[in-house]
Structure formats: structure tokens, C-alpha cells
C-alpha atoms as a printed R data frame, in Angstrom:
   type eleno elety resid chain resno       x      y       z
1  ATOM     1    CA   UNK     A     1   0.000  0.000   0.000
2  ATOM     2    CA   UNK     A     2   1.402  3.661  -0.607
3  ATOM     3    CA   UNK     A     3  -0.447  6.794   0.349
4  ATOM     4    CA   UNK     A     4   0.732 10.216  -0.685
5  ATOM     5    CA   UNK     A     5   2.636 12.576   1.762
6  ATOM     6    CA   UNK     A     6   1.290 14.754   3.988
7  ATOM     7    CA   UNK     A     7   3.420 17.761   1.798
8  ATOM     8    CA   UNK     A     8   2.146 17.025  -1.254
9  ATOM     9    CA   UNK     A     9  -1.443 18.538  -2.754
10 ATOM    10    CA   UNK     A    10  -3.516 17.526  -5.357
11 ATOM    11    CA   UNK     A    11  -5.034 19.857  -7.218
12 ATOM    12    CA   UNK     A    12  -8.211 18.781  -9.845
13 ATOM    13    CA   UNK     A    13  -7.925 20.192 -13.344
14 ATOM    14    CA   UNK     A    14 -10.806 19.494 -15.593
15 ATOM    15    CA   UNK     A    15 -12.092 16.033 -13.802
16 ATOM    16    CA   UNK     A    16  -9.360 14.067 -15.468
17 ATOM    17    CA   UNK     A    17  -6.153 15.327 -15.461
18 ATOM    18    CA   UNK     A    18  -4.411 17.250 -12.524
19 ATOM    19    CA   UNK     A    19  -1.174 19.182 -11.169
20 ATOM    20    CA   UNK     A    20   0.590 17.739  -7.633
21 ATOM    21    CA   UNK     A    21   2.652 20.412  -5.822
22 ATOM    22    CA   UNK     A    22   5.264 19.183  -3.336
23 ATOM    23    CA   UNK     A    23   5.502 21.977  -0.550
24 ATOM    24    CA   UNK     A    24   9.041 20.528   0.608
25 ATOM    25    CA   UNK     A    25  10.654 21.332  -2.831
26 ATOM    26    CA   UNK     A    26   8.328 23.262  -4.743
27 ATOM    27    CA   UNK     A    27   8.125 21.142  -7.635
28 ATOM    28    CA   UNK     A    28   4.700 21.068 -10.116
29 ATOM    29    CA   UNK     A    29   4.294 17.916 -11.105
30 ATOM    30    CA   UNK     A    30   1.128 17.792 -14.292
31 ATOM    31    CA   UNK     A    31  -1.017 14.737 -14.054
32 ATOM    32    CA   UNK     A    32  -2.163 12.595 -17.552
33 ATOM    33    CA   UNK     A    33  -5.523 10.990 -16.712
34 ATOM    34    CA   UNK     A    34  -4.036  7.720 -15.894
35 ATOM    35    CA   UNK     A    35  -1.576  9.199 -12.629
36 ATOM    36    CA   UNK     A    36  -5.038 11.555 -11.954
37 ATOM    37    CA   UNK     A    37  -6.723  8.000 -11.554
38 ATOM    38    CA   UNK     A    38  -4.385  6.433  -9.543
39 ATOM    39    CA   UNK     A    39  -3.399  9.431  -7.239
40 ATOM    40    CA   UNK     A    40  -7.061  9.818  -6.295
41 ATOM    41    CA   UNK     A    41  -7.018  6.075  -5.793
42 ATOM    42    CA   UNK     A    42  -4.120  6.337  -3.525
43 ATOM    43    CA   UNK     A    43  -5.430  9.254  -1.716
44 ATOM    44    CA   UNK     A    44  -8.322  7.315  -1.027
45 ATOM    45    CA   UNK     A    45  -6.427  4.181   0.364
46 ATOM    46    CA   UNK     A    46  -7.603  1.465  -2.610
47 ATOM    47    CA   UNK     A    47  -5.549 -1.151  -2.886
48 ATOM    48    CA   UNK     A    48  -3.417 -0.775  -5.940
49 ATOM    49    CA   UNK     A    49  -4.680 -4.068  -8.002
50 ATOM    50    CA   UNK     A    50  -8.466 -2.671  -7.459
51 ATOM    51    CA   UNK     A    51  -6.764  0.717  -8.716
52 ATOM    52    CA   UNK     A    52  -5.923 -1.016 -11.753
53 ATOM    53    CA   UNK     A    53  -9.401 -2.637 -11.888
54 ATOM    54    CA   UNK     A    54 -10.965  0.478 -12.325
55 ATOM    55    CA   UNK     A    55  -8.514  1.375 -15.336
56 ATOM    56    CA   UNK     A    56 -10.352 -1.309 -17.021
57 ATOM    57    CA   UNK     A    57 -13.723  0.037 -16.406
58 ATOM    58    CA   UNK     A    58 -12.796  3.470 -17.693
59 ATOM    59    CA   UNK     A    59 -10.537  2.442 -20.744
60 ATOM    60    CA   UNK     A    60 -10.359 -0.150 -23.333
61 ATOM    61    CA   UNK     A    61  -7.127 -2.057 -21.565
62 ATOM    62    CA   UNK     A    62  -6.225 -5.259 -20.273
63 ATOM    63    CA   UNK     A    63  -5.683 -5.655 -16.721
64 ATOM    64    CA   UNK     A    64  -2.129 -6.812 -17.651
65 ATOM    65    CA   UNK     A    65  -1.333 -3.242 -19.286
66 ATOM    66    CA   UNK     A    66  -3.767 -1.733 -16.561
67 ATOM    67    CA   UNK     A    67  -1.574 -2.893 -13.271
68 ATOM    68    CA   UNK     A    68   1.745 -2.183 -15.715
69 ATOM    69    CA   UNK     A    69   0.666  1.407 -15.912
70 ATOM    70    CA   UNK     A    70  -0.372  1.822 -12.242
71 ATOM    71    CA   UNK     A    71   3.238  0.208 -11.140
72 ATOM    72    CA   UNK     A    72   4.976  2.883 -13.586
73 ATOM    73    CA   UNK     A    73   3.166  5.403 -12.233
74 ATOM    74    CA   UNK     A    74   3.853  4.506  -8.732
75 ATOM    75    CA   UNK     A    75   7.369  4.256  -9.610
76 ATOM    76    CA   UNK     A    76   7.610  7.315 -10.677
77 ATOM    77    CA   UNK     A    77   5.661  8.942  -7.657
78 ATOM    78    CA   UNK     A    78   8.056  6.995  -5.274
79 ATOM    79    CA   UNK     A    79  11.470  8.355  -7.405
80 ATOM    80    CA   UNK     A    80   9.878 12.095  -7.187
81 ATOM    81    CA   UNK     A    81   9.037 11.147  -3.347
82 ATOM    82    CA   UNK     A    82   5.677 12.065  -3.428
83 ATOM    83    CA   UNK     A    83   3.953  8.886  -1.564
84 ATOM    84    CA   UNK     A    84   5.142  6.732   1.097
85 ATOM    85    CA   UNK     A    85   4.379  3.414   2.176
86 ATOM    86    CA   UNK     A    86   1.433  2.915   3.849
87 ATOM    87    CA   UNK     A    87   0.753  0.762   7.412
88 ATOM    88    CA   UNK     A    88  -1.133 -1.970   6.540
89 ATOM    89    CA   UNK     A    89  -4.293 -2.548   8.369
């Protein structure tokens, strides 16, 4: 599990896309629709394989390429230190 850090805001675009600002370094980071998706998921505590599940309710994808794209994007959130692992329950 990963949840983002407390110094990092999220900030909603047009309802797909979005911008993450990290108060620490002051760094804009712009969101695609896919690291909107899973950032909100995140943010909301879902597990990351139901995170990927709902990639395949929103686009034409296999789960495969769905949980490949929420690890990259995870990746790169880790490398840019935006989330942290979570305690699990």
C-alpha cells in the first residue's frame, strides 16, 4: 500500500487530469488521466490491483497493461518522493 505525503497537494484540473505540488521542494508535477486516476485512488487508500481494476472500467485495456501502468506510475511517484508506504491494516 502507498499513500501520498502529507506535503504534497492535489489539485483537480478538468475532472481528469491534474497538477501535484510538493511543498518541501516546490516542484509542479502535471497529471495525464491515468496518474489523476491512480493518485485519487491512492489518496483514497484502494488497494493498488483494485486501482488497476478500475482502469479497465474506464478504458479499453487489459488488466495486464492496466496494473503495468499503475506500477509505472507509482514508480515514478516513489522516485519524485511524493507517496510513502502505507501501514497496513
Amino acid at each position: 500500500m502507498f499513500s501520498p505525503h502529507d506535503h504534497v497537494i492535489f489539485t483537480d484540473v478538468d475532472g481528469a487530469e491534474g497538477v501535484l505540488v510538493d511543498l518541501n521542494s516546490k516542484q509542479y508535477f502535471q497529471l495525464n488521466e491515468t496518474a489523476s486516476l491512480v493518485w485519487r485512488g491512492l489518496a483514497k487508500g484502494t488497494p493498488v490491483d483494485r486501482i488497476a481494476k478500475e482502469l479497465t472500467d474506464v478504458y479499453d485495456v487489459t488488466l495486464e497493461h492496466a496494473q503495468s501502468s499503475v506500477d509505472a506510475v507509482i514508480r515514478d511517484f516513489i522516485a519524485h518522493r511524493l507517496v510513502k508506504t502505507a501501514p497496513q491494516p
